[in-house]
C-alpha positions as CSV (number, residue, x, y, z in Angstrom):
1,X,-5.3,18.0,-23.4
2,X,-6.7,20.8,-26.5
3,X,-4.2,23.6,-26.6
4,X,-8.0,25.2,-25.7
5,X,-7.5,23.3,-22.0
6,X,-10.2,20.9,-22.9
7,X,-10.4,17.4,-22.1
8,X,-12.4,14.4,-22.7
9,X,-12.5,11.5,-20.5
10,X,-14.2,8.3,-21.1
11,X,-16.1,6.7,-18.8
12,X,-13.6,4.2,-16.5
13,X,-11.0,6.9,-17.4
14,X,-8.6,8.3,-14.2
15,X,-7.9,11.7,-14.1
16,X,-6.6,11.7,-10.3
17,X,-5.2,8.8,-8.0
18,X,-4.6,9.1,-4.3
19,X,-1.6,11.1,-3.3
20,X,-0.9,12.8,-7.0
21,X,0.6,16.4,-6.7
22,X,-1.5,18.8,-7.9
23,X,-0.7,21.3,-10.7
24,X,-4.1,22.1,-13.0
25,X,-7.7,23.0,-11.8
26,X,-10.2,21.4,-13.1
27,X,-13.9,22.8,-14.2
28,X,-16.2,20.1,-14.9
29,X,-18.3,21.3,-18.1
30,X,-20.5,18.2,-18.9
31,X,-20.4,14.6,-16.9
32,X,-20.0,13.2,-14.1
33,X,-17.0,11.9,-11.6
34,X,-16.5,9.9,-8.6
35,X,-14.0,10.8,-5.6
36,X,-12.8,7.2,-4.1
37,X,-10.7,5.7,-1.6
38,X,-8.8,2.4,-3.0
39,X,-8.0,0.0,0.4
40,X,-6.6,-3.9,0.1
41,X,-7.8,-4.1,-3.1
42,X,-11.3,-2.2,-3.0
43,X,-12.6,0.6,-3.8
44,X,-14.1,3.0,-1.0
45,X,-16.8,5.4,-2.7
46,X,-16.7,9.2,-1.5
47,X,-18.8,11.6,-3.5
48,X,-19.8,12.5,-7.2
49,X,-18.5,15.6,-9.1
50,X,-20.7,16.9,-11.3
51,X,-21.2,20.0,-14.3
52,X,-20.2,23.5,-13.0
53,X,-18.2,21.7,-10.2
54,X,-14.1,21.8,-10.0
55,X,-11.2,19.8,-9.0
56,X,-8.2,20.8,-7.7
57,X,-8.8,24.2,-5.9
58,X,-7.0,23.4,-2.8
59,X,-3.9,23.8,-5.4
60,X,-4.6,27.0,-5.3
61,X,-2.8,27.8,-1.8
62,X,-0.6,24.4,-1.1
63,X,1.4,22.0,-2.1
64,X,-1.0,19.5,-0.8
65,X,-1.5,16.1,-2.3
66,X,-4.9,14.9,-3.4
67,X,-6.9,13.2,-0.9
68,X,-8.9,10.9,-2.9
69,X,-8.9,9.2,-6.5
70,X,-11.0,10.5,-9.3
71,X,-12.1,8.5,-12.3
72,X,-15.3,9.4,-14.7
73,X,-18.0,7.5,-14.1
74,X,-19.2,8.4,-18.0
75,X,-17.9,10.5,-20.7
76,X,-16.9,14.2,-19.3
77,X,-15.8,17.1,-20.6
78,X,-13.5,19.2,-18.8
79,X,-11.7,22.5,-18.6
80,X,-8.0,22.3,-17.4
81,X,-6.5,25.4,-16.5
82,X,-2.6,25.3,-15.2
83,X,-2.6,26.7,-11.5
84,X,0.8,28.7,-12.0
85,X,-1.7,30.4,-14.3
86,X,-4.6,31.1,-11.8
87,X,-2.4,32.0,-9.1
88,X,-0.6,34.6,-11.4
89,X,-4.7,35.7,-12.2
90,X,-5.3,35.7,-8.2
91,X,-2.1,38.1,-7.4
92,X,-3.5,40.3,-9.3
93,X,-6.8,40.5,-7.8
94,X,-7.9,42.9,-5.0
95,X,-6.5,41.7,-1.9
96,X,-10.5,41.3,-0.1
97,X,-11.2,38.8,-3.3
98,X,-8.0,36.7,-2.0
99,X,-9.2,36.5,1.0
100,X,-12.3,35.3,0.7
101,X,-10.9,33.0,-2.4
102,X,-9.0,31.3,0.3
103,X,-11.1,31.4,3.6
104,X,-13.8,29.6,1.1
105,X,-11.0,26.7,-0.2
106,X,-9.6,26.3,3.5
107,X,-13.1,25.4,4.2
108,X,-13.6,23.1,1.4
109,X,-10.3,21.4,2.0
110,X,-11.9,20.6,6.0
111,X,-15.2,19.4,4.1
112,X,-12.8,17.1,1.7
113,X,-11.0,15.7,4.7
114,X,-14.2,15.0,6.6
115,X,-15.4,13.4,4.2
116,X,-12.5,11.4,3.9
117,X,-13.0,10.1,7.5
118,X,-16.0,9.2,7.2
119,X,-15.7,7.5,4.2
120,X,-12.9,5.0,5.8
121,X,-14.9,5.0,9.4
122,X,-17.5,2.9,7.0
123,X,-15.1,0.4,5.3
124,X,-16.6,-2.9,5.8
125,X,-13.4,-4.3,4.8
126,X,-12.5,-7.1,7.3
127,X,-9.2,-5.4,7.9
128,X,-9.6,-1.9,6.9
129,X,-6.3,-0.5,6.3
130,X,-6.8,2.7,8.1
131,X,-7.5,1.3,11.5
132,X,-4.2,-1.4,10.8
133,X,-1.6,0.0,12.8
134,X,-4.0,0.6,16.0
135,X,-5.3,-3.1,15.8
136,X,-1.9,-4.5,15.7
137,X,-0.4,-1.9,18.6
138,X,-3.9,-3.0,20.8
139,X,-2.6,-6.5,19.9
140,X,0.8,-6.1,21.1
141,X,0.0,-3.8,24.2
142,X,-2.5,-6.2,25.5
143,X,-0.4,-9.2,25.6
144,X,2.3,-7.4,27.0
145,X,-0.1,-6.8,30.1
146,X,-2.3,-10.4,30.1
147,X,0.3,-12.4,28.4
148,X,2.8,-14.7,30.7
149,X,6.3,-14.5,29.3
150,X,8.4,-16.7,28.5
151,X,11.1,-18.0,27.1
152,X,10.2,-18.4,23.8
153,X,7.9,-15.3,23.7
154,X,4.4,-14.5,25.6
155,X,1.9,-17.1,26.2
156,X,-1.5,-15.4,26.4
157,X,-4.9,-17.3,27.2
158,X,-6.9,-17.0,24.3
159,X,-10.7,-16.2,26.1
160,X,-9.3,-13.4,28.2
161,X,-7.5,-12.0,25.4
162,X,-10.5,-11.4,22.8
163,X,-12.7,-10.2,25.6
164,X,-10.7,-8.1,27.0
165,X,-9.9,-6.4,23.1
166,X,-13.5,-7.0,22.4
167,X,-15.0,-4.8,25.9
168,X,-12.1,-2.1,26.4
169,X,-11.5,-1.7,23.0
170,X,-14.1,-2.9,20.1
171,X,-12.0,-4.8,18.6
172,X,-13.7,-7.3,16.9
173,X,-13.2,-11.4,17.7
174,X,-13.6,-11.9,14.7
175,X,-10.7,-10.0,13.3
176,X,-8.2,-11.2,16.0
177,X,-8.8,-14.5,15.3
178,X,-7.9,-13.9,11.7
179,X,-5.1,-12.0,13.1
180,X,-3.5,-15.1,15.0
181,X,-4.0,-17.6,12.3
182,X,-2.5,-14.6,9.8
183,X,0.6,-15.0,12.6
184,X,1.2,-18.5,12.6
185,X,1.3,-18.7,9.3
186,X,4.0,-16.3,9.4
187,X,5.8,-17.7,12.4
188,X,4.7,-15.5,14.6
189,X,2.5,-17.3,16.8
190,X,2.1,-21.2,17.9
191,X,-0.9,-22.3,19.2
192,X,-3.4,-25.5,18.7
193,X,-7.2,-25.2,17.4
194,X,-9.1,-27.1,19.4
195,X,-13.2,-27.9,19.0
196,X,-15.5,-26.0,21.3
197,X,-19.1,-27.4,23.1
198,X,-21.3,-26.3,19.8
199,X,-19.1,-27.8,18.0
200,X,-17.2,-24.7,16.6
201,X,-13.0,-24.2,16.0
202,X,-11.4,-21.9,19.1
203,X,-8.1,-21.5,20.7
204,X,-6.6,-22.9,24.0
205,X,-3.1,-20.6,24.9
206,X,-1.4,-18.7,22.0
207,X,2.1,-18.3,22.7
208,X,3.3,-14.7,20.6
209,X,6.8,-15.9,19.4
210,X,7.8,-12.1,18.1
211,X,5.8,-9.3,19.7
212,X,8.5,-7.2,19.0
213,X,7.9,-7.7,15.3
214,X,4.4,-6.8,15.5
215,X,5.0,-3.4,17.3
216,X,7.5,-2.2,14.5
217,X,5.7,-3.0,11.6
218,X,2.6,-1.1,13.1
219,X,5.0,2.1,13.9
220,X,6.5,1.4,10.5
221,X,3.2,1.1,8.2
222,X,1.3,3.9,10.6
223,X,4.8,6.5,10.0
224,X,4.5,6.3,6.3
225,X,0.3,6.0,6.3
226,X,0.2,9.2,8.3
227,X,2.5,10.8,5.3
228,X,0.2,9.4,2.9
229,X,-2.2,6.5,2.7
230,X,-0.7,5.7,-0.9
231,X,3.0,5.8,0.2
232,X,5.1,3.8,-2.5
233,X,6.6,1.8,0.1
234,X,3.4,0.6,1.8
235,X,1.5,-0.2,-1.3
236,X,2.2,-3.8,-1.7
237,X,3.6,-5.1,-5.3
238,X,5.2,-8.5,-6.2
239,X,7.6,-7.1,-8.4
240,X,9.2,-5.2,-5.8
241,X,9.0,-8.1,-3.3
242,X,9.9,-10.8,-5.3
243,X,13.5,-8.6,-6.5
244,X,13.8,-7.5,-2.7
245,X,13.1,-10.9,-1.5
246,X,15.4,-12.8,-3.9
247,X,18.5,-10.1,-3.2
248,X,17.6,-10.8,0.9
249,X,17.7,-14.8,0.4
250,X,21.2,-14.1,-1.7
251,X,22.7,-11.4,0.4
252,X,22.0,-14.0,4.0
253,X,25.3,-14.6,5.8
254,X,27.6,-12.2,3.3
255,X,29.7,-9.8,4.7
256,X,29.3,-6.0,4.7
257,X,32.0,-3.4,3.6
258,X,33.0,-0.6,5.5
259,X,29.8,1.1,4.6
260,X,27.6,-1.8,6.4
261,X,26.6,-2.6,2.5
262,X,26.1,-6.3,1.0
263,X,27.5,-7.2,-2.5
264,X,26.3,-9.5,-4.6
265,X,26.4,-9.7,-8.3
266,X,23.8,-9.2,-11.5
267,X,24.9,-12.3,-13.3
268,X,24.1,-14.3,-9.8
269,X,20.9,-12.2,-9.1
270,X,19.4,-13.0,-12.9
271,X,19.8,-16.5,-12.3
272,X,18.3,-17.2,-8.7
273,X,15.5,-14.7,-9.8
274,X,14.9,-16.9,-12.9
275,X,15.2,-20.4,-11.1
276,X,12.2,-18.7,-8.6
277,X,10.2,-17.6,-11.3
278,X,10.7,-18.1,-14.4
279,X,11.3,-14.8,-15.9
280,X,14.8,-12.8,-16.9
281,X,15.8,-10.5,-14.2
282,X,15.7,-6.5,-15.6
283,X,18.0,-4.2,-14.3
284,X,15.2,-2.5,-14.3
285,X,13.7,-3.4,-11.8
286,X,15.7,-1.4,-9.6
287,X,14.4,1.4,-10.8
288,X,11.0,-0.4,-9.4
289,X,12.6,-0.8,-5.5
290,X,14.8,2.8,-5.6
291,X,10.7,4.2,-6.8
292,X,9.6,2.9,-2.8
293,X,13.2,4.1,-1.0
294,X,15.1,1.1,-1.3
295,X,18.3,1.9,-2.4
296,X,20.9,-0.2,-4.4
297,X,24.4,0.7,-5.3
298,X,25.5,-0.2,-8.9
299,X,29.1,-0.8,-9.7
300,X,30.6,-2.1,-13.0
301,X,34.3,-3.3,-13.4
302,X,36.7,-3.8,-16.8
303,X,36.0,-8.1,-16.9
304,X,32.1,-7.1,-17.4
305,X,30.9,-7.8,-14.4
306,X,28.1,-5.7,-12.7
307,X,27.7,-5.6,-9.3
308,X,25.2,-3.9,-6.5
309,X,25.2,-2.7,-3.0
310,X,22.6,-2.8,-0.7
311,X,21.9,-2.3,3.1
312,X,20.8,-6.2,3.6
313,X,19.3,-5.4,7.3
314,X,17.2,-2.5,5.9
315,X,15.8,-4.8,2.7
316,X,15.3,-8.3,5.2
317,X,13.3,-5.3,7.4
318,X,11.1,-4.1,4.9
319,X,10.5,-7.8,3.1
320,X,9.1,-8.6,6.0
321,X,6.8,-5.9,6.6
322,X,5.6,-6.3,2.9
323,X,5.3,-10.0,3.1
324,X,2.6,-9.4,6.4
325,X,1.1,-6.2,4.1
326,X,0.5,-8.7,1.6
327,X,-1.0,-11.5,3.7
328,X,-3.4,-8.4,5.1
329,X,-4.4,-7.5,1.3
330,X,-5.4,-10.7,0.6
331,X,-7.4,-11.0,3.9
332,X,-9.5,-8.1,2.3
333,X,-9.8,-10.0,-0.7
334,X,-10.9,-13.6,0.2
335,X,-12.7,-11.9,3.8
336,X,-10.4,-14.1,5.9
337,X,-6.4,-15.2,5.7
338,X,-5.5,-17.7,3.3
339,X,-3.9,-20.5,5.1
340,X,-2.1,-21.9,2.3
341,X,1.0,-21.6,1.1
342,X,2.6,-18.4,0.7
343,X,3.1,-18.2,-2.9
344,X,4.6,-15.0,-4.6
345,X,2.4,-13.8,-7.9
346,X,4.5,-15.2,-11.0
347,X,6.1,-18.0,-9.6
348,X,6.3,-21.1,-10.7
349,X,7.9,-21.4,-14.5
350,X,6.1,-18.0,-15.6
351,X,2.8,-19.3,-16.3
352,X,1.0,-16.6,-15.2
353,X,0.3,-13.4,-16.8
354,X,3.0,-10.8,-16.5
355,X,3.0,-7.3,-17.8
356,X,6.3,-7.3,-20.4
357,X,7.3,-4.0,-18.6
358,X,7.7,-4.7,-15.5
359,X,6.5,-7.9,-14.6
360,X,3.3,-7.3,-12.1
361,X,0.8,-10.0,-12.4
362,X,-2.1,-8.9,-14.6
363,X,-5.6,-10.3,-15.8
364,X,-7.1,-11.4,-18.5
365,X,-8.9,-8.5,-18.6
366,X,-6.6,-5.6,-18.3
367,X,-5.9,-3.1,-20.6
368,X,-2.7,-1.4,-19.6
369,X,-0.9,-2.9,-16.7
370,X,-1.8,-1.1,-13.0
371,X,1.1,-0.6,-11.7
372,X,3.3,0.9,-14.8
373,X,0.5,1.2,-17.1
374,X,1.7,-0.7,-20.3
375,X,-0.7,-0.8,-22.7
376,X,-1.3,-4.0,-23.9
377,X,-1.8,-6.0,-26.8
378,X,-5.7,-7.0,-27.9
């Protein structure tokens, strides 16, 4: 920014994402911007912001966060104005001018959120994150009633199932077939495919090994979606998970202290994070977990050695939620689950391209890196 308040923007250029705390209005001068919605990997269009138009007034009156991402869609010229500044302006204005100041932005802040809705009520993404948690609690509240239980879980038949989702509830066959082959894949489910009349793949019985599972991780992603939909902790990234992951696989069977914490130390962390994939291990990257509220402990002793704490049962928790968040992000990407092997980004002897940061998996034809945005060489 000028030390006028002027700013330029290139086109591609973000000025806002998702959740960011607000504290500048912005008047649009020349150019033009878009308000989106990013979702599994795509981006949900919401409206254009053109000249004479601003950003930010609902900054005005709250501490809200904004509700959608704004990047120019070609070069703009803006007017940034801090909004301790307007609001020392706005105290000084006759108390009638407040008023109707903020009657008009309580009513554009409804209008934002509205059109918020909306926006997500038409994302043709095969599992639209917003709708998540009430797909997986009408999975697991259904087959609590239909399903037959056993002892190794509940054994549901699969043609009642789906039309009984698909005529009380709209929920699409289509998606809850992807959802049962997205379980088994996790271990969630068993069940056989077998070949229909036409000719076509279905399902005999599914037996739900862990319904359990699928009820928490839809309280746990819908508790932190409702705070924000771009809260760190359910915005899936492999550095994260593959450091969270590794320190779960290390920390299994260890005992706990007094606090109910796991030790385990760097030296033995670098080198099973290396043997998985390739790449030294950066204390760093704790910085990268404690960023999504995952908190480790670090202690260093007189022989050199450094060694870190961790709640074991809260990490193996949330490694499995991500590891399902990431399987559902992928769905969106390829339009159905990828049945293959789970493979985490940047495994495999470091052949693929990692930011030299902080190690999230990047393409050829990045810039700066997404999540810590490194810029990169040429």
């Amino acid at each position: 920014m000028a030390q006028d308040g002027s700013r330029r923007l290139k086109k591609g250029d973000k000025l806002l994402s998702e959740g960011d705390a607000g504290t500048a209005l912005f008047f649009v001068q020349s150019g033009k911007l878009r308000t989106f919605l990013e979702r599994g990997g795509r981006s949900i269009e919401v409206g254009v912001v053109g000249a004479q138009q601003v950003i930010g007034d609902q900054w005005l009156f709250s501490q809200a966060k904004s509700v959608f991402s704004v990047e120019a869609l070609q070069e703009t010229h803006l007017l940034e104005i801090p909004i301790d500044v307007l609001k020392g302006q706005l105290e000084k204005a006759n108390p009638a001018l407040k008023l109707i100041v903020k009657s008009m932005a309580d009513e554009l802040k409804g209008a934002r959120h509205l059109q918020r809705s909306k926006a997500l009520e038409g994302d043709s993404s095969p599992m639209p994150l917003s709708q998540m948690a009430k797909s997986l609690s009408l999975i697991h509240l259904s087959a609590r009633h239909l399903g037959k239980s056993l002892e190794e879980g509940v054994e549901v038949d699969w043609n009642l199932f789906r039309q009984s989702l698909q005529r009380f509830f709209m929920e699409p066959s289509s998606r809850l077939k992807q959802w049962m082959l997205l379980f088994k894949k996790k271990g969630l489910a068993r069940f056989e495919v077998k070949v229909d009349e036409d000719g076509e793949e279905d399902f005999g019985k599914i037996l739900l090994t862990d319904l359990q599972v699928l009820e928490d991780f839809a309280e746990f992603y819908q508790h932190y979606y409702f705070k924000s939909p771009a809260h760190e902790l359910i915005s899936f990234e492999d550095t994260p998970y593959r450091v969270a992951r590794v320190m779960v696989e290390l920390g299994e069977g260890r005992p706990v202290d007094h606090r109910k914490a796991t030790g385990i130390e760097v030296k033995e962390l670098n080198e099973a994070y290396k043997k998985a994939f390739g790449a030294e291990f950066k204390t760093s990257f704790f910085d990268h977990l404690e960023r999504k509220g995952l908190f480790v402990k670090r202690q260093s002793f007189d022989d050199g050695r450094l060694m870190i704490s961790f709640d074991h049962s809260e990490f193996s928790k949330v490694v499995s939620y991500w590891g399902l968040l990431k399987e559902v992000v992928r769905w969106n990407e390829l339009g159905e689950v990828d049945m293959s092997e789970e493979k985490i980004e940047g495994a495999g002897g470091g052949s693929a391209l990692l930011c030299p940061s902080c190690e999230a998996s990047l393409h050829e034809e990045h810039r700066f890196c997404p999540q810590c945005g490194f810029k990169l060489a040429a």
